[in-house]
One Martini backbone bead per residue (centre of mass of N, CA, C, O) as a GRO file, in nm:
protein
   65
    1UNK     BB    1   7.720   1.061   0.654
    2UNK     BB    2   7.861   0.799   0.500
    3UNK     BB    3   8.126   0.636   0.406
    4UNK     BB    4   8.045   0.604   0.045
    5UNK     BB    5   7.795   0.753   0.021
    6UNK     BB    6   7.531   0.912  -0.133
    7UNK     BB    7   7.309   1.159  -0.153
    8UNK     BB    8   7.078   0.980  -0.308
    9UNK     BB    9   7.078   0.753  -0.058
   10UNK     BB   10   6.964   0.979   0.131
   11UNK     BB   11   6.693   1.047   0.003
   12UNK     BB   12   6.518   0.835  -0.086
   13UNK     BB   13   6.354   0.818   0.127
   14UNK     BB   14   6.194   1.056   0.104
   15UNK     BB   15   6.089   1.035  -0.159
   16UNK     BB   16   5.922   0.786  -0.097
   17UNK     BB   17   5.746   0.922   0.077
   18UNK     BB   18   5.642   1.217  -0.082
   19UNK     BB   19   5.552   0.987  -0.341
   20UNK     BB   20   5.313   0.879  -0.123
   21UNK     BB   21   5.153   1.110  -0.039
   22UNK     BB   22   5.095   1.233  -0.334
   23UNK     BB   23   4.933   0.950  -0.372
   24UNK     BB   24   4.689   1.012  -0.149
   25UNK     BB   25   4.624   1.255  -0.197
   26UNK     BB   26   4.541   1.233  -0.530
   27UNK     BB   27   4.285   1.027  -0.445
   28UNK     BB   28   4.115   1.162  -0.236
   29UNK     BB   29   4.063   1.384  -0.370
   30UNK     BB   30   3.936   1.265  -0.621
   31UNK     BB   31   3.703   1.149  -0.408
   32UNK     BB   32   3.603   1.441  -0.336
   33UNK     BB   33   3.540   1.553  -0.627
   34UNK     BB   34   3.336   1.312  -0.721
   35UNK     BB   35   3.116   1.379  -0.481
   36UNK     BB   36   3.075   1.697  -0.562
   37UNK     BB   37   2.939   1.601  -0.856
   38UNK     BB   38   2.724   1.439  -0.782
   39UNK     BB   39   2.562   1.595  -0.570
   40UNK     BB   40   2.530   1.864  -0.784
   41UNK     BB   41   2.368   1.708  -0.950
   42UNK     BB   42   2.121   1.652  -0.773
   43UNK     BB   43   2.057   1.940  -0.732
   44UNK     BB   44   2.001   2.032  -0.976
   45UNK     BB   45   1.759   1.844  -1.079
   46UNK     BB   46   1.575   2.047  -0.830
   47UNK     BB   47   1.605   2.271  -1.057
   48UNK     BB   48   1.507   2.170  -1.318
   49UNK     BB   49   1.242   2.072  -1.240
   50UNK     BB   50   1.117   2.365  -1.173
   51UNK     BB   51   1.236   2.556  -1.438
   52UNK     BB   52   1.234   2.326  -1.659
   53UNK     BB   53   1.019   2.035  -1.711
   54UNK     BB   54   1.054   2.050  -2.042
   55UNK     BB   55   1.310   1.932  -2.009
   56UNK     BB   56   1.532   1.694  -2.041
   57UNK     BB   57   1.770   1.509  -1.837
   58UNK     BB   58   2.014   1.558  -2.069
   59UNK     BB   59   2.014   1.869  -2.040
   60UNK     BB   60   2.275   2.074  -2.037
   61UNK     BB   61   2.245   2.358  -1.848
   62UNK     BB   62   2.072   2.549  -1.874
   63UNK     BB   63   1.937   2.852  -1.828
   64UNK     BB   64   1.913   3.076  -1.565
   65UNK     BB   65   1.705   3.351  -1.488
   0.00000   0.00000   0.00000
């Protein structure tokens, strides 16, 4: 540490490193998680059309029995 430097003057870049991180990570996360709601609905609709077809398609989740 440099003499008159304060220790948050010396910590801030990494806080500002690991603030960057930390929102690249929940960017990406998020961006896989709508990817895997998107397909598990696509999958599920190839469920509701055999098991329940008279059911109309904004029905959400019936139970399978």
């Amino acid at each position: 540490m440099f003499r008159g430097e304060s220790m948050s003057a010396v910590l801030w870049p990494d806080r500002k490193r690991a603030t960057v991180a930390l929102l690249l990570f929940g960017v990406s996360f998020g961006y896989i998680e709508a990817a895997v709601v998107t397909y598990s609905g696509a999958l599920y609709e190839l469920v509701r059309q055999r098991f329940y077809p008279q059911h109309p398609p904004s029905d959400v989740f019936p139970l399978l029995t």
